[in-house]
C-alpha positions as CSV (number, residue, x, y, z in Angstrom):
1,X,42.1,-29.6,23.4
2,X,40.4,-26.7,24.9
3,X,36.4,-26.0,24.0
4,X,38.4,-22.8,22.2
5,X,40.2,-24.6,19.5
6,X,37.6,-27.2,19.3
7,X,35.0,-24.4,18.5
8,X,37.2,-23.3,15.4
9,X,37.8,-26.9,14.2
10,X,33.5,-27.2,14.7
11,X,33.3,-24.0,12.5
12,X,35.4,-25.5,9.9
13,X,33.5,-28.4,9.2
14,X,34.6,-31.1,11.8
15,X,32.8,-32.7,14.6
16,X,34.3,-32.5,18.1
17,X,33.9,-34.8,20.9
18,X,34.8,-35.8,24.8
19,X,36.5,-39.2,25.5
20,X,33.3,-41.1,27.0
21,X,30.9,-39.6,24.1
22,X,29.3,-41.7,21.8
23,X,27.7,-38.8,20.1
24,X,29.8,-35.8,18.7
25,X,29.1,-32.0,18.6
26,X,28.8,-30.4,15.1
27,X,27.9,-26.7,13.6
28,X,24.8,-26.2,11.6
29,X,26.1,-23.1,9.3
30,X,22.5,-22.6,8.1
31,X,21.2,-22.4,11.4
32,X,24.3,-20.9,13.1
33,X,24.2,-23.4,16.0
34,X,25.6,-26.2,17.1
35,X,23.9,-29.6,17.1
36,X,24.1,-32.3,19.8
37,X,24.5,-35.8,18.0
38,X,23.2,-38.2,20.8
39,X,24.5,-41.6,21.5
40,X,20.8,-42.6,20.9
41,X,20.9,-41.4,17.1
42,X,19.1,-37.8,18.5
43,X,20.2,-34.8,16.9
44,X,19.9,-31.9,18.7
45,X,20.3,-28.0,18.8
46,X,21.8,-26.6,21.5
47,X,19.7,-24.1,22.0
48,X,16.9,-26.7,22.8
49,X,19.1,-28.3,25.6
50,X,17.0,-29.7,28.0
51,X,19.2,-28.4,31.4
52,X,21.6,-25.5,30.0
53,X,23.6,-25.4,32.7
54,X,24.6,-29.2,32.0
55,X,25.5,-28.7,28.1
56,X,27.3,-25.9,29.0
57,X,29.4,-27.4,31.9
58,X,31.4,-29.3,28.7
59,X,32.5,-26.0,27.6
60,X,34.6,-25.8,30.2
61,X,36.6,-28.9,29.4
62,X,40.1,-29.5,28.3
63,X,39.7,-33.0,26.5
64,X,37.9,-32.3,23.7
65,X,38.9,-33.8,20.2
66,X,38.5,-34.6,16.7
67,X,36.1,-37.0,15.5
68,X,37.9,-39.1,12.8
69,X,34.5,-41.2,11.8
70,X,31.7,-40.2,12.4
71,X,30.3,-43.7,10.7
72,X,31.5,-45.3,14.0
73,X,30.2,-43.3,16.3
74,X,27.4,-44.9,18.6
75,X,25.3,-41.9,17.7
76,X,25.8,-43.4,13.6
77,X,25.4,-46.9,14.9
78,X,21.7,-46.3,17.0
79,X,20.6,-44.8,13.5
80,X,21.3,-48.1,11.8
């Protein structure tokens, strides 16, 4: 799906992600961002992206999707 749609799902409480993740994107309603679940078990903001221009790049994707599980997620498993 496009980063649009993915956005809204996000907003509504799911976590989004592209095909080769192992991490997922989620929103933080408290903080009114979204937050980077890493593959290595990092969570972080968006805002706190290390190069912008990369994180945004996904934006412009067509493949995003639904997370199903987050528990089997590599980002759940490197917390383990």
């Amino acid at each position: 799906m496009h980063f649009q749609a993915a956005y809204s799902y996000m907003k509504r409480g799911h976590a989004i992600t592209l095909p080769e993740w192992g991490g997922y994107w989620t929103w933080d309603d408290a903080a009114k961002t979204v937050l980077m679940h890493t593959r290595k078990g990092e969570v972080i903001g968006i805002r706190d992206s290390q190069d912008m221009d990369y994180t945004l790049s996904f934006t412009f994707r067509d493949d995003w999707e639904l997370v199903t599980d987050i528990s089997t997620t590599e980002h759940n498993q490197a917390k383990a």
